[in-house]
N, C-alpha and C positions, 0 to 999 in steps of 0.2 A: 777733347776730353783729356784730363791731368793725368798721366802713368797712372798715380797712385788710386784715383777714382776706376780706373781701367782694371786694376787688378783685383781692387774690390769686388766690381759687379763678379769677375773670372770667379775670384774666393766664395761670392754667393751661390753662381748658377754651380761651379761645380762640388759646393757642400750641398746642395738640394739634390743633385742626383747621388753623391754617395751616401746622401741619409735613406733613400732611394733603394740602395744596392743592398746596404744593409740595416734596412729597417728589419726585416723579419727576426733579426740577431739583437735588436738594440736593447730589449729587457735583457736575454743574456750576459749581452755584454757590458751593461750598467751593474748588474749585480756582480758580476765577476771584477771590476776596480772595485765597489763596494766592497766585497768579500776584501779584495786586496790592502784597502786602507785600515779594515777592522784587523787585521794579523800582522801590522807590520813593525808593530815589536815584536815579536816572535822571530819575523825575516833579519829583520837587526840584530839579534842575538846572533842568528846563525850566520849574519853578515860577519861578524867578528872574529869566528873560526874561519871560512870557504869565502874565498873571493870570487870565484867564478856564477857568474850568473846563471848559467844552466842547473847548475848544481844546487844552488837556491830556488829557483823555480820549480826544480821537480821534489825537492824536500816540502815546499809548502804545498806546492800541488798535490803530493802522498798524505799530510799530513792533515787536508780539508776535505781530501778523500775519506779518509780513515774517521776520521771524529765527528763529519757532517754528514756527507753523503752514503758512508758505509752502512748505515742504522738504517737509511732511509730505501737502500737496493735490497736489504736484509727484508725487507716489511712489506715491501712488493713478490717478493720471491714467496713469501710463508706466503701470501695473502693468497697469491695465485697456485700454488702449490694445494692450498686450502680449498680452492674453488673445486679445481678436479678432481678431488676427494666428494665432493659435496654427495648424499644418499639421499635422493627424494624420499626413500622409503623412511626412513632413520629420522629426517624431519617431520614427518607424518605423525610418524609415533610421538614423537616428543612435543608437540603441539596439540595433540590427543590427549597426552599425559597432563598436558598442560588447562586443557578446559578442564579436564575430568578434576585437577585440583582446585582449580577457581568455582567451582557447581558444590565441590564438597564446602567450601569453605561457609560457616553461618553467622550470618550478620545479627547482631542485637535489633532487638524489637523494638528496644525506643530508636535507634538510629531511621529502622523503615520507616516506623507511626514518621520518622521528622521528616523523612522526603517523601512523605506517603507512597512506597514504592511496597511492592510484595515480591516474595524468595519466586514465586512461578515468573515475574516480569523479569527477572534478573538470569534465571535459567534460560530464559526465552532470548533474550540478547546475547546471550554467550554462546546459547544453540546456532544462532544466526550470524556471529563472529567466525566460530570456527567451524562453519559447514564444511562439508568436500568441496563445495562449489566455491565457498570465499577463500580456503587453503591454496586451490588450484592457482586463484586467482593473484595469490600473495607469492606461491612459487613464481609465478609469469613473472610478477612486479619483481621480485627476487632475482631473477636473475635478469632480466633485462636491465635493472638497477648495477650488476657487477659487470654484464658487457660493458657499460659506460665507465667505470672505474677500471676495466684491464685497459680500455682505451684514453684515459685519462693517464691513468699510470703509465702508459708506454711514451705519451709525449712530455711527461714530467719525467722519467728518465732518459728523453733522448737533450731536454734541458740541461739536466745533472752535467751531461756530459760536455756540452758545448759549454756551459761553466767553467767544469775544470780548466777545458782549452784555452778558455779567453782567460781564463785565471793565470796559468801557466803563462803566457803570453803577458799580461799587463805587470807580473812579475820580471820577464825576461826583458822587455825595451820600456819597463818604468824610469829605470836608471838615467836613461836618454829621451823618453817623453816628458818626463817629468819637468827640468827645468827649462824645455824648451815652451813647455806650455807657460811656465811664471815669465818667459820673457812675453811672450804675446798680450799676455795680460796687462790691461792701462791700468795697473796699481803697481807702488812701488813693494821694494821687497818684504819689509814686514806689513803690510797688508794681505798680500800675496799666501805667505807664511800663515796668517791668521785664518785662513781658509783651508789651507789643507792639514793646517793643525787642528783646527775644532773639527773636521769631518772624519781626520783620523782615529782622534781622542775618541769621539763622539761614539761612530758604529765600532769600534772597540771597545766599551762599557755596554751596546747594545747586543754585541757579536755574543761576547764571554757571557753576559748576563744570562741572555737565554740559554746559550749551549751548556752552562752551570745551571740554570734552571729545570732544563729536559733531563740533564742524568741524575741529579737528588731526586725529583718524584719520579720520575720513571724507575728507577734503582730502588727503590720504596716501594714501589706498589709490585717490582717484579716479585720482593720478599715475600710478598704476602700471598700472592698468586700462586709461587710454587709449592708450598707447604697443600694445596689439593690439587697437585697434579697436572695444573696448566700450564700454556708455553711460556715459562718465565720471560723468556726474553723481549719474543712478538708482542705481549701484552707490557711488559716494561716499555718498549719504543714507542708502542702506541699510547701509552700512556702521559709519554715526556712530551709528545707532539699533541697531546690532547689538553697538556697544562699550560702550553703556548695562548689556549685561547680564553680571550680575557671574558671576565662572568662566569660559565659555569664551567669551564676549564675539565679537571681531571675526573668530574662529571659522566661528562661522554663516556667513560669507560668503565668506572665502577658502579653505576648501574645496571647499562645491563649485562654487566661479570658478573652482578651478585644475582641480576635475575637468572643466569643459567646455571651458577653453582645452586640455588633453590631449587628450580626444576629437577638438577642432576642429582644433588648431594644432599639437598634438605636444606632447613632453615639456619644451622648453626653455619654453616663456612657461607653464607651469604652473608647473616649479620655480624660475621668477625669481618667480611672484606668491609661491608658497610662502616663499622664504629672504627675500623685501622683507618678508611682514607679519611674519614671525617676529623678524625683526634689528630690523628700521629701526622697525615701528606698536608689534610685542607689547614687545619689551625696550628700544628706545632710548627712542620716545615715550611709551607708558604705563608704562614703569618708572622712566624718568627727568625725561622732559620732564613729562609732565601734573601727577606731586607738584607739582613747581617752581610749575608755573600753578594749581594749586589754591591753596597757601601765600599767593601774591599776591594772589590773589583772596578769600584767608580776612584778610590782613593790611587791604588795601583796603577790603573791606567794616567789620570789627570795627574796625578801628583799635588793634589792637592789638599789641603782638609775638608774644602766643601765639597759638597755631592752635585750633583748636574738635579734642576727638578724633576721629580721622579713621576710627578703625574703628566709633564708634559709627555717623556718617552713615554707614558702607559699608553694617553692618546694617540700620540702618533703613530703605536703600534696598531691601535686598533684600526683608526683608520686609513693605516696600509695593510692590512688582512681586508677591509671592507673592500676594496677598491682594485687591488691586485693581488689577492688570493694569499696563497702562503709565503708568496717572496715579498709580500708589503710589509712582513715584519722588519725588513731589511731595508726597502725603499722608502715607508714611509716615517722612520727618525732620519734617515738621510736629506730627503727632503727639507724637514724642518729643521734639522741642524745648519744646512747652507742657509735657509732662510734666516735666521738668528745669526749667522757668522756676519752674512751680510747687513744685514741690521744694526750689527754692531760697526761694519764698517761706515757706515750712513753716518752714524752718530757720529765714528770719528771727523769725518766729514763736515758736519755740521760745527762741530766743538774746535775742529787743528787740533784734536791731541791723537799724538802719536802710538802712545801707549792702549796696547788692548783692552779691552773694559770686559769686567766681571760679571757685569750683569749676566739676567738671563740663566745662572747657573741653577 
């Protein structure tokens, strides 16, 4: 057998067992280079002042703490803080309060005559919605429902954390993995360069976009929330991570906020949160304001005057949420940005030209 065949099979059997060793870490620590290439104008900048690589590492490690993760340990903390508080009695009541206005409410006579339905059959389903027996029953689901979410949530921040680690780290010997990986690589150097430039370029228009996406509507809807008394903030975070998701997005929240400012406060501070996220967050901000902050932040990034296709990244966000939960925002443009860099390189391949091609943008 040739050396070089020799050390092959060695390079395969002993990458199978370290994919092996740390497979349990490999999402971690794919999103944590990911996180790394979307911030690494940021780390340049501060390259320019601090030479020392620890020192850069724990600055960006502080600074993805602070701006990513910080919101998100905040929101687990109220949530579960929230639990322990919970008053089965105090919900009783307010689910009491709650049929007892839906029974007062009366429906027009032509609406019945059209579903042929009578006020006694409609009493009778809401009698039978909110029995003691069905209450009980929505308690049980109630909380067995948030046992699963403290348990969800404790492994999504024992995540966070091994993030940062591998973040810290792929910061601290990128310096030196880095070009050792462009030499392994069978492409010459500007090929090479074309791949870790479109992945860098790439989840930095995807990184900035969203995390400028979460604090305008989250920051917006916190406005409106605190003017009757509720936790601005915890409903702001929950709000920015609720407009993350594509369709019905910031949805999920101003619903049912307006349905409990209704039950609490009455109709008026329900239908101001309603006509606020509908005007001001769904059509002014994300239909107008957020394009605008994407484009700048697609021009800033790339340097370029055109923008990257903006429905590709929508899909590919969606379906990296479908596929790996909340970090497919993150994995899944990553995906298809390599897929595209290499595509691009194929073509060069096909064509001999040297020069990177535009397409695809």
């Amino acid at each position: 057998m040739k050396p070089q065949y020799f050390i092959t099979l060695l390079l395969l059997v002993s990458g199978y067992f370290l994919y092996r060793v740390f497979m349990p870490f490999m999402q971690d620590i794919a999103i944590a280079i990911l996180l790394m290439f979307a911030t690494l104008g940021i780390a340049r900048h501060i390259g320019r002042r601090v030479e020392k690589r620890w020192v850069i590492s724990t600055v960006m490690s502080l600074l993805l703490g602070i701006m990513f993760f910080a919101p998100l340990v905040y929101m687990i903390n109220a949530i579960a803080v929230m639990v322990t508080h919970i008053d089965p009695i105090a919900i009783h009541e307010l689910v009491v309060k709650t049929a007892n206005y839906l029974q007062s409410i009366s429906l027009p006579p032509e609406l019945l005559e059209r579903f042929n339905i009578d006020t006694a059959s409609i009493h009778k389903v809401l009698a039978n919605v909110f029995s003691e027996e069905s209450i009980r029953k929505y308690l049980k689901h109630a909380i067995s429902f948030l046992g699963t979410m403290a348990a969800q949530s404790a492994v999504f921040f024992k995540d966070m954390v091994l993030i940062l680690i591998f973040y810290f780290f792929a910061y601290y010997y990128g310096e030196k993995v880095g070009p050792f990986i462009k030499r392994i690589l069978p492409l010459d150097t500007a090929q090479t360069q074309l791949l870790f430039n479109e992945l860098s370029n790439s989840m930095g228009v995807v990184f900035f976009s969203i995390l400028a996406t979460a604090i305008l509507e989250g920051t917006l809807f916190a406005i409106v929330v605190l003017f009757f008394g509720l936790d601005a903030i915890l409903l702001g975070i929950l709000y920015g991570f609720a407009s993350l998701v594509p369709v019905i997005g910031g949805a999920l929240m101003w619903v049912p906020t307006s349905i409990y400012l209704w039950v609490t406060q009455g109709a008026t501070p329900a239908l101001v949160v309603v006509i606020y996220s509908i005007v001001v967050i769904s059509i002014i901000a994300d239909t107008f304001v957020k394009p605008v902050i994407i484009k700048e932040i697609d021009q800033k990034m790339l340097k370029e005057n055109n923008t990257r296709n903006e429905m590709l990244v929508f899909f590919s966000i969606i379906a990296g949420l479908t596929t790996y939960g909340f970090w497919g925002m993150i994995i899944g443009p990553a995906i298809t940005t390599v897929f595209i860099a290499i595509l691009k390189l194929y073509v060069q391949f096909q064509t001999g030209s040297q020069t990177p091609l535009k397409e695809f943008k």
